[in-house]
C-alpha positions in Angstrom: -28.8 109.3 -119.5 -31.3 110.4 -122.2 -30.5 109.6 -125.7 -29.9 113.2 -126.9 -26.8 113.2 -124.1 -25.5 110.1 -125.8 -25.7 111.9 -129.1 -24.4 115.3 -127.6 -21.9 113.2 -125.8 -20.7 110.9 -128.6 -21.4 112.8 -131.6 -23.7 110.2 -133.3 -27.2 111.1 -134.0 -30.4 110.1 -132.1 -31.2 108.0 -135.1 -28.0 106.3 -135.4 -28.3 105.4 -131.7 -31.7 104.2 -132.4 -30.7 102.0 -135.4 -27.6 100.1 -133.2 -30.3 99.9 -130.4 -32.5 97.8 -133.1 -29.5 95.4 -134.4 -28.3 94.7 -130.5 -25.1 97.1 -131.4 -26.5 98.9 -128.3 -28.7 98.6 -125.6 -31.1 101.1 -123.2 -33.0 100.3 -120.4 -36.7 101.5 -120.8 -38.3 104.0 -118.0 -41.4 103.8 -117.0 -42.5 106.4 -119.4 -41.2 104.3 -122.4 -38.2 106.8 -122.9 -34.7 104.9 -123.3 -32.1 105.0 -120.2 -28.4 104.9 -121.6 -25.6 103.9 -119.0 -22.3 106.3 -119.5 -20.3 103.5 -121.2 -22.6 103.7 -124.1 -21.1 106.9 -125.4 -17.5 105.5 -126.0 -19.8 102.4 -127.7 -21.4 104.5 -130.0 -18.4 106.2 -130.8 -16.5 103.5 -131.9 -19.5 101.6 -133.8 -20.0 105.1 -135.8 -16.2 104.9 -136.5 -16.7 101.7 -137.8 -19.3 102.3 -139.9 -17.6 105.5 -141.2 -14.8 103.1 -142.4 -17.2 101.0 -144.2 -17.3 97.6 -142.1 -20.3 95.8 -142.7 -22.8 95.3 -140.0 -21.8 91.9 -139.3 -18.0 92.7 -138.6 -18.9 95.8 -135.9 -20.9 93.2 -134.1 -17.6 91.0 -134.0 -15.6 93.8 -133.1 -17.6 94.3 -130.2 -17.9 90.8 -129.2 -14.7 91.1 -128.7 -13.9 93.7 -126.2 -13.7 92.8 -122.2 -13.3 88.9 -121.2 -14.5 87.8 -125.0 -13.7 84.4 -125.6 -11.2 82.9 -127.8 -13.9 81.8 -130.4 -15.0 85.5 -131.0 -11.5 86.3 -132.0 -11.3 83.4 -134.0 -14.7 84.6 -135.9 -13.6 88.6 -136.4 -10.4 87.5 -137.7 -12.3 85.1 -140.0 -13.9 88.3 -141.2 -11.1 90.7 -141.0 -9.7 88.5 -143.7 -12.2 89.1 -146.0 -12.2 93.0 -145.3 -8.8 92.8 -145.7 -9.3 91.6 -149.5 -12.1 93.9 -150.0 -10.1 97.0 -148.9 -6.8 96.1 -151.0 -9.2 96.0 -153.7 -10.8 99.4 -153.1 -7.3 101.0 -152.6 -6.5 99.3 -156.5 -9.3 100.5 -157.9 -8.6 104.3 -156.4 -4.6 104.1 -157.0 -6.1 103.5 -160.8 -8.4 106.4 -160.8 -5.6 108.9 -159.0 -3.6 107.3 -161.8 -5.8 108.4 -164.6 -7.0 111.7 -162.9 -3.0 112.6 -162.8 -2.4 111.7 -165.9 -5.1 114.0 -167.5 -4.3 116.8 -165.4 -0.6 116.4 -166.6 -1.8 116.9 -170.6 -3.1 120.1 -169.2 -0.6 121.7 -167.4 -1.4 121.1 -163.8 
């Protein structure tokens, strides 16, 4: 399939699909009149990598997370958990620094009467 159906299909634009194609995330198969030639599982793919990337996961853990789908082996479990760790520490951070904010933002709103 054409790249627009992939990005009808999955939801992610034709330059999102064009970016994972350029960091391996994705892959097409090239006609003979240069246009690119999506297989059907690519549409699930791009869904998930866009939901990854919407939850902020850096390049570098998607391209774990994918390496380990199907018959991976146990290294590449070994390698996103190595990473998960770290996102794990990043995120409980990120939810600190909002709990502190919603903290403050409540707190003013109270002084005012709301």
């Amino acid at each position: 399939m054409k790249i627009g159906e992939v990005s009808r299909r999955s939801g992610v634009s034709a330059r999102s699909l064009r970016y994972y194609e350029q960091h391996g995330l994705i892959s097409a198969r090239r006609e003979s009149n240069g246009y690119r030639e999506y297989d059907d599982s690519t549409v699930e793919r791009a869904e998930i990598i866009q939901m990854l990337f919407g939850m902020d996961f850096p390049r570098e853990v998607v391209t774990s997370v994918l390496a380990c789908t199907g018959d991976a082996p146990a290294a590449a479990h070994e390698a996103l958990a190595e990473q998960l760790v770290h996102v794990r520490a990043e995120l409980a951070e990120r939810i600190e620094r909002l709990s502190a904010t919603h903290r403050q933002v409540s707190a003013f709103l109270e002084e005012h009467g709301r």
